[in-house]
N, C-alpha and C positions, 0 to 999 in steps of 0.2 A: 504494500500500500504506500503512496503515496498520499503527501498533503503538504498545499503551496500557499500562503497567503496571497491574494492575488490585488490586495489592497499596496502590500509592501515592493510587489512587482510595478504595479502602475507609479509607485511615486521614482522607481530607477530609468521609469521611460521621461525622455526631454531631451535637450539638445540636439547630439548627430544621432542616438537612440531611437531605431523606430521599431525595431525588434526585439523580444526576450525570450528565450526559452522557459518554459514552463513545466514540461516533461517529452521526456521524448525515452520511445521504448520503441523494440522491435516494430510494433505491430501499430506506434501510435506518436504523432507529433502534436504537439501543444503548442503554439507561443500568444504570446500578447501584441500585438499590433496597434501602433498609432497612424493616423491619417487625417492630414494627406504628407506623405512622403515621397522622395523623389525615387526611387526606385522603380527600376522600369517593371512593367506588370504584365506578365506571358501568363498562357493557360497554363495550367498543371497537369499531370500523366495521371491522380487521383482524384477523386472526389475530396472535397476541402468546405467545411463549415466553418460559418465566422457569428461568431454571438458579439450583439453590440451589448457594451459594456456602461460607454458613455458614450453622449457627443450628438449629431446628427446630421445628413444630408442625403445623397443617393447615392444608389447602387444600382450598377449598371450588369447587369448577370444574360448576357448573350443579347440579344433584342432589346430585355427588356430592360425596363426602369420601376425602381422601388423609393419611397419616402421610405427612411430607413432612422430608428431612434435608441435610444436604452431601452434593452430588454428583447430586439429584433434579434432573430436569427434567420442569418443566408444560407442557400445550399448551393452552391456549385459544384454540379458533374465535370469529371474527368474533362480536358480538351476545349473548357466552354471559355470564351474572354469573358472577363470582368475587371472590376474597378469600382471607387469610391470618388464625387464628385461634387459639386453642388455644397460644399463643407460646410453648414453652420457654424456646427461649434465641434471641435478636433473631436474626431473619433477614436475610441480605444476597443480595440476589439480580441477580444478570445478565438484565435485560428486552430482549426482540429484539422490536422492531414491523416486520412488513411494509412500511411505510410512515413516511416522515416526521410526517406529518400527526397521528398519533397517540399523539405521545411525550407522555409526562407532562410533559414541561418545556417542548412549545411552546404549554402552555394557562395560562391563567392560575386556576388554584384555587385 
């Protein structure tokens, strides 16, 4: 078992921080995510969930377009473009990768 305050993770996000790990295991990536960041934004090879934490504005998940706030959760399939846009006020988000392999933090961007 694991257990992360995720209160004491958001206060290490600011500055060039736009990523944190969370947990990350075989079978499962976590991090915490700010936006908007500059970081360029490719589909992923997994299915990838992002639970809004704080913040607000849209999300763009292939076609479509979402009002997006605290307490929203995205789903994005394998392959699909997305992005965060429209930024009221900075978004913090909780990102769940399928897989290890696809975390923002084990690439080098």
């Amino acid at each position: 078992m694991s257990h992360v305050q995720t209160s004491d993770l958001i206060d290490e996000l600011g500055g060039e921080t736009h990523y944190l790990e969370v947990l990350s295991e075989d079978s499962l990536s976590v991090e915490l995510a700010r936006y908007p960041n500059p970081e360029p934004k490719t589909p992923h090879k997994t299915d990838e969930l992002y639970y809004i934490v704080a913040g607000s504005g849209t999300a763009k998940v292939g076609d479509e377009q979402y009002s997006i706030g605290a307490g929203d959760v995205v789903y994005v399939e394998r392959g699909v473009d997305h992005d965060f846009f429209d930024i009221d006020e900075e978004i913090t988000s909780l990102v769940v990768f399928t897989t290890t392999e696809e975390s923002v933090l084990g690439r080098n961007l």
